[in-house]
N, C-alpha and C positions, 0 to 999 in steps of 0.2 A: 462688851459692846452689844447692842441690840439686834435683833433678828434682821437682818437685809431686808429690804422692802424692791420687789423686783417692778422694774416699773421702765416703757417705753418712751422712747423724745421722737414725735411727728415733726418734721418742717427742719431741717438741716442747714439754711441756710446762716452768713456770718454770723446775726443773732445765737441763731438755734445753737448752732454749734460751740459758741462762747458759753451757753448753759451748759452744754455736755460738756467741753473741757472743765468747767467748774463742778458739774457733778462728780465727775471721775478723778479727778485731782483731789479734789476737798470732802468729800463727804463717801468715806469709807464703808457709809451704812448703807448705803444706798449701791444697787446694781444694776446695769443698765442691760436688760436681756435682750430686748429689741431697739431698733432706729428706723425711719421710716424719709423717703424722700423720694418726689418721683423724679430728679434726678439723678440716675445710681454713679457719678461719682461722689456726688454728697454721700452719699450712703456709702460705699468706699472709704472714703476718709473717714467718717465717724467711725468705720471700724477698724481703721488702722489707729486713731487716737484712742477708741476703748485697749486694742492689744500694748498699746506701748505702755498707759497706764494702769491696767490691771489683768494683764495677761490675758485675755481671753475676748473673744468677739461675741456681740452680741448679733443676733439675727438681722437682715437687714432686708426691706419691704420698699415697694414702690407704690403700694396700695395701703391706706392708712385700715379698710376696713380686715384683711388681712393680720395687720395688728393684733385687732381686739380679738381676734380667736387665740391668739396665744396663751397656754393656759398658766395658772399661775400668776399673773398680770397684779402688782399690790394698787397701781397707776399709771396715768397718762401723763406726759406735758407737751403740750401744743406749741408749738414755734412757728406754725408753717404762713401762708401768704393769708391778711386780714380776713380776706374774701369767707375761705372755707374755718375757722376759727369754729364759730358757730356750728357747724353741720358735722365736723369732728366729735364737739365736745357733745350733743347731743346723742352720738352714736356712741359716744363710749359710757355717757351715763345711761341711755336705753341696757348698756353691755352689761352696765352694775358695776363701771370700773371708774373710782373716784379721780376726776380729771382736774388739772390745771393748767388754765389756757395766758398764752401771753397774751398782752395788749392790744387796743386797735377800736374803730366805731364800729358802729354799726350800720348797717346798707341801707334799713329798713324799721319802723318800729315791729314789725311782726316779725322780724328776726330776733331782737330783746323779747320778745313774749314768746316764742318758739323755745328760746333757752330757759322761763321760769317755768312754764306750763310740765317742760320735760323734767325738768329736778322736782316739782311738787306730786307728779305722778310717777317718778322711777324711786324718789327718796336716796340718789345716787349723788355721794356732795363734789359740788363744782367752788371753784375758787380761780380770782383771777389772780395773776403774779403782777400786781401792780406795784414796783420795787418802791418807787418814791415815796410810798407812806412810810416806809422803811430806813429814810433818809436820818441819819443822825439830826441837823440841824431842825427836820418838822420834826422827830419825835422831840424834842425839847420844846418845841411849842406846843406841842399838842400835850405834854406836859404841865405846861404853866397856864395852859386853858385851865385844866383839870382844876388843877389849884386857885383859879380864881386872880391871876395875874391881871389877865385883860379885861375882869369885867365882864361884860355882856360882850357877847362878841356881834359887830353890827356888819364888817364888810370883810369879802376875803377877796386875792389876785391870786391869780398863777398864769402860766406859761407857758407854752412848748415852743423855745424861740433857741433857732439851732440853725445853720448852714449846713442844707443839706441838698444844695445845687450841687455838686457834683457826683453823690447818692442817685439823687433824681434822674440826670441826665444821662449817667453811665450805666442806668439802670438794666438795659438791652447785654450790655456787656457785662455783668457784673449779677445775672438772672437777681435782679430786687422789683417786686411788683410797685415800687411807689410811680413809677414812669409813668406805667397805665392810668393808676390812680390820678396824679396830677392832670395828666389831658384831659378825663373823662368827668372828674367831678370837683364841685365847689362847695366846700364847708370846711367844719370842724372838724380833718379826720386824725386827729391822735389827741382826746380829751383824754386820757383817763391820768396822766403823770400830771396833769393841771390839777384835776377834779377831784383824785384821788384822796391827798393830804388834806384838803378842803372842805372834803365830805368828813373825814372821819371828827378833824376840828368841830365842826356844826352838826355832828350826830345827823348826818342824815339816812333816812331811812329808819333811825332809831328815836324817836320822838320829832324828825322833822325830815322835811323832802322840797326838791325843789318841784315848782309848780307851774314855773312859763319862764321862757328865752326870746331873745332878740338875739338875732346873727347878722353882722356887716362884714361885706368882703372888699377888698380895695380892689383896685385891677389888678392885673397880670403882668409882670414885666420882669420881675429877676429871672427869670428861666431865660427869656428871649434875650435878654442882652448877655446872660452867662454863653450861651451857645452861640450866639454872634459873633464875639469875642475870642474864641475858643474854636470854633470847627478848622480854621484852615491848620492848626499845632495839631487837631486832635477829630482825623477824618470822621471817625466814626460818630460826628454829633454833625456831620452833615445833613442826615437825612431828617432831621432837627429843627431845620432850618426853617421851614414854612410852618409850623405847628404854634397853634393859638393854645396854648393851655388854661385850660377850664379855671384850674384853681386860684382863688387869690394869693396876691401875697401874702397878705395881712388879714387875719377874719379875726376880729373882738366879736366875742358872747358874751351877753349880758342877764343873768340868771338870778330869777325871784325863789326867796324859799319861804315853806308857810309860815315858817314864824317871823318873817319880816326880813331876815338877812337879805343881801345881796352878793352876788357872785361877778366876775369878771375874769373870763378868760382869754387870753390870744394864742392863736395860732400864726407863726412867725420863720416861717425855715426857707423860704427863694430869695431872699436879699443878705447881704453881706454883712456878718453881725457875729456877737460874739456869744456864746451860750449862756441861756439863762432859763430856769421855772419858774419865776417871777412870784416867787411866792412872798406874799405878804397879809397879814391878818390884822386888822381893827378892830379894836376896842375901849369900850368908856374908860377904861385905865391904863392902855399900854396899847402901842403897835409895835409891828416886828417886821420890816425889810426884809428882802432877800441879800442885803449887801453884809448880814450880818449882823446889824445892829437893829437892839430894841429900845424904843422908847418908854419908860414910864414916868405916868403924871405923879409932879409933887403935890399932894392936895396939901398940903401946908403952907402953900404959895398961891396966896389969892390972884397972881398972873398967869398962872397955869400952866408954869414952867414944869420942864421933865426933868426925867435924867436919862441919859442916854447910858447906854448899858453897852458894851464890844459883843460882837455873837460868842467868842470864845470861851468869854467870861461868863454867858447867858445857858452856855452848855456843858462847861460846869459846871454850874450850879444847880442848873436845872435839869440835867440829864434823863432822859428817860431810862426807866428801870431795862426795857431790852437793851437800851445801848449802854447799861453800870455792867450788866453782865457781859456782855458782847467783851469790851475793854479790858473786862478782866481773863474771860476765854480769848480772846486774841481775835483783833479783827480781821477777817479775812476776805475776799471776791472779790465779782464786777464790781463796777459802780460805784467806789468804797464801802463797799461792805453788805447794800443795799440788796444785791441779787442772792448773796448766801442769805440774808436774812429771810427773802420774802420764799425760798424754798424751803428752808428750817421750818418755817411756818406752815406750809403746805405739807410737809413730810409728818412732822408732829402732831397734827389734826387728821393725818390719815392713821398714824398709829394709836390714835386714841378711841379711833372708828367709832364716834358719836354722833357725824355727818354732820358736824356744825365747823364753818370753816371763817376765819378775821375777814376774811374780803370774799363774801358769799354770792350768788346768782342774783340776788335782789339788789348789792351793789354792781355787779356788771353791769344789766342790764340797765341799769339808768345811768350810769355812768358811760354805756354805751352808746345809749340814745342820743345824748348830744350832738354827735355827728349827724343823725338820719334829721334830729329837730330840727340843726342850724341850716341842714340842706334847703328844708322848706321856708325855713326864716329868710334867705339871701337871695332864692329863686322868686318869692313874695315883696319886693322892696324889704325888707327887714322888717315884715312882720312877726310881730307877738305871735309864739303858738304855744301850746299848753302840753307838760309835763303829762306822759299816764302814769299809774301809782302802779308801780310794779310789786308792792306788797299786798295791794286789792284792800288797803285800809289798817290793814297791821301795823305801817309805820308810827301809826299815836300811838301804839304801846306796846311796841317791839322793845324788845332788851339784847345785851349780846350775851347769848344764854351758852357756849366756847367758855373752857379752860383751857390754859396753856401758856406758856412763857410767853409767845409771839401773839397775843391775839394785844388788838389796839386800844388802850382804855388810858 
């Protein structure tokens, strides 16, 4: 077995803590010295989970900068509330300590350029844990792009379409910062599980980027009728009651890239619905549904019929080489599998110590923006605003210069 990589988890919450027990459970290479949360039962519990699963407690912090003084440190991984995400991973790559932050937007576009300016001037590598590119059924896709299945690929969909009214509203009780979020702001605020698989499809940032959005938000109404419904069973969404919340239900983004693709995301979680990342990709010879099936065109058939293909079938066949080995090592974690993967991936690029990481600072940061963009797109009537180039021009002839099982190709 390889040398332990000792490495810290910020942000404890249900999330966070699903990474730790999967760290500690599954990946015996890996050691968890410190935890950090300024909750100290959170931090309690994560050390009673590290003693049950590997005998031993790792340090436990209420102050995240505390932390980074811990010596020996191989990494970070950020779980904690979207807000501070950004101001973490900055302090731990000024620290010199290769970080991996979870998901989430961005507040601000100067907070996406706060996070490239700090890795181009510390040379400390950041990586976001965006599990869905990791998903068995995109990597098949992202596969059969490779291979020339679809042709030119012209449009892609995705989704963040999830019921998470009771997430939202119990948030007070249950310390989840989405509560605050929802009253306070209107956009896009969790692109990156849409964006994510979409970007890697359409090589963005590596010969192409996107360049302007339109953001529409519907009104407001699943929180307010969930909590209407609800407060006199369940007192504590009384105080509930009178709160106009900011966010929409519904916000479609609609996103140009420079080589002409088009993008289409929604954000979908205060109405009653059943989960879905609405992932689908077009191409002049083939689309591919999130329902699992793909279509491809019979050019032999001057009617222009297809053939429809079962996902099943489409993923055998076409399987991505991480997910032939995965299968054959045993699939394990969250998400089906998705979260072991996207940490294999983060761990194995820190042991390679070459600071080149599959899902780098120049993808966060623009995968981040969407949120901060669509804010001003929907505050604007759903005006146009334009994409910054977070590679400062790199993107015409960036390559993904990473080796390693897990990087995305």
């Amino acid at each position: 077995m390889e040398k332990q990589l000792q490495i810290a988890v910020i942000g404890l919450g249900g999330h966070g803590i699903g990474l730790l027990d999967l760290v500690l459970y599954r990946m015996k290479d890996i050691r968890v010295c410190a935890v950090c949360d300024i909750d100290a039962s959170r931090v309690e519990h994560a050390q009673k989970l590290a003693k049950k699963w590997r005998c031993q407690t790792p340090k436990g912090y209420s102050d995240y900068r505390e932390v980074l003084r811990e010596p020996g440190l191989d990494a970070v991984v950020i779980s904690a509330a979207w807000s501070v995400h950004t101001e973490i991973a900055t302090a731990s790559m000024r620290a010199g300590i290769p970080v991996a932050s979870e998901v989430g937007g961005a507040y601000s576009l100067e907070e996406c350029w706060e996070l490239v300016h700090c890795y181009e001037e510390t040379g400390t590598p950041y990586m976001m844990l965006e599990n869905c590119c990791y998903g068995e059924y995109e990597l098949a896709v992202l596969n059969m792009v490779r291979e020339g299945i679809f042709g030119d690929v012209v449009h892609c969909n995705g989704g963040y379409k999830h019921d998470l009214r009771s997430e939202v509203a119990f948030g007070d009780e249950n310390g989840h910062y989405r509560l605050h979020e929802y009253m306070t702001r209107n956009c896009e605020n969790y692109p990156t599980h849409e964006i994510g698989p979409i970007a890697k499809v359409l090589r963005l940032n590596y010969g192409n980027r996107m360049v302007s959005l339109t953001s529409t938000a519907s009104c407001s109404k699943g929180l307010e009728r969930y909590i209407a419904d609800r407060k006199q069973k369940y007192p504590a969404l009384e105080k509930l009651k009178d709160v106009q919340f900011a966010q929409g239900d519904v916000v479609t983004t609609v996103i140009r890239c420079a080589n002409g693709e088009t993008i289409t995301i929604q954000l979908d979680t205060t109405l009653p619905r059943m989960y879905s990342r609405g992932f689908e990709v077009h191409g002049t010879k083939a689309m591919y549904a999130e329902d699992g099936n793909i279509f491809v065109d019979d050019r032999k058939n001057h009617k222009h019929e297809g053939v429809k293909m079962s996902g099943k079938k489409m993923v055998k066949k076409y399987r991505h080489p991480i997910w032939k080995w995965f299968k054959r090592f045993g699939v394990k974690g969250g998400h089906g599998g998705m979260d072991w993967l996207v940490f294999c991936a983060f761990f194995e690029a820190v042991r390679k110590g070459d600071g080149h990481m599959p899902i780098d600072v120049y993808d966060a940061a623009s995968w981040m923006a969407i949120t901060a963009l669509s804010a001003q797109s929907i505050v604007n009537n759903s005006a146009c605003v334009e994409f910054p180039d977070f590679t400062s021009g790199k993107w015409k002839t960036r390559k993904q210069e990473g080796q390693g099982r897990f990087f995305l190709e």
